[in-house]
N, C-alpha and C positions, 0 to 999 in steps of 0.2 A: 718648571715641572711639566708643563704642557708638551711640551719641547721634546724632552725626556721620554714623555709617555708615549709619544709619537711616534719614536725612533727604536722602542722598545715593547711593542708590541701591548700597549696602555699598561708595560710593568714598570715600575721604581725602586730604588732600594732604600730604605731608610738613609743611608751615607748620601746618596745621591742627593735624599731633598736637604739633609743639613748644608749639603754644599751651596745651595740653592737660599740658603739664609732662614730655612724653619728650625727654630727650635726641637726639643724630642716632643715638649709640651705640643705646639704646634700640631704633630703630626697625629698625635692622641685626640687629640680636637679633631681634627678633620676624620680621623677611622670615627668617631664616634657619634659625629653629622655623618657622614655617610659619603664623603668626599673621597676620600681613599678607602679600600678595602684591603684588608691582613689575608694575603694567598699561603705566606710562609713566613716563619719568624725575620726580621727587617727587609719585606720584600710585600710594595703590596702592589695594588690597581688601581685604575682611575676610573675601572666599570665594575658594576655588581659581578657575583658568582656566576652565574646562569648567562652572563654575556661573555664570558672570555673565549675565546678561539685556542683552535690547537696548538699556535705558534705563541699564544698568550700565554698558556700554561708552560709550555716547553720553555720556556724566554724564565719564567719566577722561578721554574726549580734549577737552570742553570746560573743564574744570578744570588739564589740559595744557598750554591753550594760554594759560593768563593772566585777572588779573579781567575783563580787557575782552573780551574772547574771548565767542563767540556762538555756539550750535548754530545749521545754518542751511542750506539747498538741502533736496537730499534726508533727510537727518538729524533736520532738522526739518519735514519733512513726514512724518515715520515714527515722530517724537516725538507730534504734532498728531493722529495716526492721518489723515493724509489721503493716505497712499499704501504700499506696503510698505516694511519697511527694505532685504533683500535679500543683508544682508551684507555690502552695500558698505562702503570705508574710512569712517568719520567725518567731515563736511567742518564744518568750522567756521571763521566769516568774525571777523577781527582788524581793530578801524578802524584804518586808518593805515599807516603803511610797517613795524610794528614786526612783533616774533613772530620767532620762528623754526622751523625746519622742524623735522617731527616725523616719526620713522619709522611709517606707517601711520595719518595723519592728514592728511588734503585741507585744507590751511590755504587759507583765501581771505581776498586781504587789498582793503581798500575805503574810499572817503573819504566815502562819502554813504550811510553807514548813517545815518538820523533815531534821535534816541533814544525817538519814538515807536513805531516799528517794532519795539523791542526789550523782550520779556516778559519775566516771571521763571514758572516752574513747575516745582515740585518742587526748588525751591531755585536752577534752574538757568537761565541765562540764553538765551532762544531769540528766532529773527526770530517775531514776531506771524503766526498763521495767513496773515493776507492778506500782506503781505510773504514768508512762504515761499512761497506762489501764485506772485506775482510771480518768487523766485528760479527755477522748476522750471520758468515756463510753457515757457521755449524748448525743455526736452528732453524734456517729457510730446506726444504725439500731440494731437491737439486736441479728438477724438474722448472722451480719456481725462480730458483736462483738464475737458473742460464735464462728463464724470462726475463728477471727485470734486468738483468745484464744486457741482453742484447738490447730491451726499451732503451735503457740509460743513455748507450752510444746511441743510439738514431737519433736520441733528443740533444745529443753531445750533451750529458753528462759528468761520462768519466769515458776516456779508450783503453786499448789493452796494455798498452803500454805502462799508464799510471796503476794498474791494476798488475804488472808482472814487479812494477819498482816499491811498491807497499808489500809484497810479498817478498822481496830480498830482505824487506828490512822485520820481515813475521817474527824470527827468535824465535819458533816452537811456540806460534799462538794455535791456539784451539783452532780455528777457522783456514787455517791455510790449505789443511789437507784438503777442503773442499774445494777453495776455490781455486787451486791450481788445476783438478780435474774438472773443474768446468772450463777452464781456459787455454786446456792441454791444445784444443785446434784453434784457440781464439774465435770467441764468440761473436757472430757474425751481428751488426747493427740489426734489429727489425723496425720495421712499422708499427707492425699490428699483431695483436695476438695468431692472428687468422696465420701473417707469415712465420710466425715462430710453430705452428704445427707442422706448416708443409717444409718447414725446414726439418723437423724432430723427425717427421716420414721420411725425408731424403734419404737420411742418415742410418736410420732403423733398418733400409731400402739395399744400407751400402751403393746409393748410387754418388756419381760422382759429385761435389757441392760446384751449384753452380754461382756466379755473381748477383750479390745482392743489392738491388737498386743503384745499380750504376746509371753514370751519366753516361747516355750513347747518341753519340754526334751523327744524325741524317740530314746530309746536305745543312740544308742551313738553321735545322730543329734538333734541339737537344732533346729527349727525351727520357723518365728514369724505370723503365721493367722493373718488376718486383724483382722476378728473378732471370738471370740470363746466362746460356751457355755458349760463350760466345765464339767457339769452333764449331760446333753444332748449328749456330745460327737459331737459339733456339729459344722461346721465348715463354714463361709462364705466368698468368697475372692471377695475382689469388684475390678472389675480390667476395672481402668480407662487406656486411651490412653496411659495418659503420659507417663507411666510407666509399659506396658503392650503389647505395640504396637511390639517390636523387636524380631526377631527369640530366641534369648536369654531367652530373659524374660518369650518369651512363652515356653521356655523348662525348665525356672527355675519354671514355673507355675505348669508344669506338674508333676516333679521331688516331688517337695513339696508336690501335690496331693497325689502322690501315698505313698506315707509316710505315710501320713495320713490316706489313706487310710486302708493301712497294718495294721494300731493297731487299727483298727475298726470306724475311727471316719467318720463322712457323710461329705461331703462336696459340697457345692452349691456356681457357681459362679454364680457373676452379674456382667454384665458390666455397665458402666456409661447412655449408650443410655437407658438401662432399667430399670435404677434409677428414667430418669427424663423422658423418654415417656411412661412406664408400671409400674406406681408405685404399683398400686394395686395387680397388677398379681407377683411383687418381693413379699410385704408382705406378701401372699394367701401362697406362694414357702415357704417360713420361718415360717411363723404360722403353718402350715401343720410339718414340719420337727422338729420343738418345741415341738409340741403333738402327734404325731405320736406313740410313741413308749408306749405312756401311755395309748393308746383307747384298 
């Protein structure tokens, strides 16, 4: 049982302990010391209420719902880490007309779940990254979708790829139509929030997209630019807080710089404050350094 709870986020299933050699008597005894706790009918814990985690809760209501049972929308977008959990109820999708309803569990039930589409991690059964894309794109902003899309791929997530092959297999789901317009130019991997603005100004800018965080070979340093045009020779580093604030960073800033500089490339920083209070005066700095070299 320990075993069990281990591998299952401290959930069990009633089936699981009979396997285990308890009785039903057994397990009534122990919810009634305080040994197991009842989270949903044959599905309990090995810790109080007030200590379950979001993967605890997530883990008892797809165990709730049946083998076949799938975490899946938001739930599994919050399992995925590609978006908050929130709090919200559990929603978890059942193939077929079966299942029954659960108090405090979003049953969704479906005839065209692929069993490609469906993962296993940490024991547990969830829609594949790209497939939970697809479930959330209708109720995420578009704005917020093409963010945690491009996070996902920089953290390799999911790439475009897997995300254009879940969408051949859409059938007229609800979410397609979003997410194929957020993927119509393929959504470039980001870092950090900071580069997913100055890429949304590029664009808004109509200027040309340039390479994002590529590997670029100097002499015998590799080093990766935020962003780079690489006929241009042109180099921009957006250098948000998070990751730009420490004495460190600020000398691996510099180091970088001058590297670049050495084999002739330009380089214009921006910081975050002048993404989002002087956007016009960042693009004026880049359109100028884009054509410059052609007047």
């Amino acid at each position: 049982m320990a075993r069990l709870a281990a591998e299952q986020n401290t959930i069990v299933t009633a089936r699981q302990l009979y396997a285990c050699g308890l009785s039903s008597g057994a397990v009534t005894l122990r919810t009634r010391r305080g040994t197991l706790h009842r989270v949903y009918r044959g599905v309990y814990s090995v810790v109080g209420e007030d200590s379950l985690t979001m993967k605890a809760r997530l883990t008892a209501a797809v165990l709730a719902c049946g083998d076949r049972a799938v975490l899946s929308h938001r739930s599994a977008g919050a399992w995925w880490e590609l978006i908050a959990y929130g709090e919200r109820h559990p929603e978890v999708t059942v193939p077929g007309d079966g299942g029954r309803a659960i108090d405090g569990i979003r049953v969704r039930r479906t005839r065209g779940l692929d069993p490609r589409d469906v993962w296993r991690r940490e024991h547990i059964r969830v829609t594949s990254p790209a497939r939970t894309a697809l479930d959330i794109a209708h109720d995420v902003p578009p704005d917020a979708l093409r963010r945690l899309l491009r996070q996902a791929q920089a953290e390799g997530r999911l790439t475009v790829n897997q995300l254009r092959d879940v969408l051949s297999r859409a059938n007229g789901h609800h979410g397609a139509r979003a997410l194929r317009a957020v993927i119509a130019d393929g959504p470039t991997p980001t870092r950090s929030v900071a580069e997913d603005v100055m890429l949304d100004l590029l664009d808004e800018a109509a200027l040309p997209r340039p390479e994002l965080n590529p590997r670029l070979a100097l002499g015998a340093t590799t080093v990766m630019p935020d962003l780079l045009w690489r006929e241009q020779m042109l180099v921009v580093e957006v250098d948000g807080a998070r990751f730009h604030s420490s004495a460190q960073a600020r000398r691996e800033d510099a180091r970088r710089q001058a590297l670049l500089e050495a084999r002739g490339h330009r380089v214009i920083r921006v910081t975050y404050d002048q993404l989002v209070h002087d956007p016009e005066q960042t693009i004026a700095r880049i359109r100028l350094a884009l054509y410059a070299r052609g007047r």
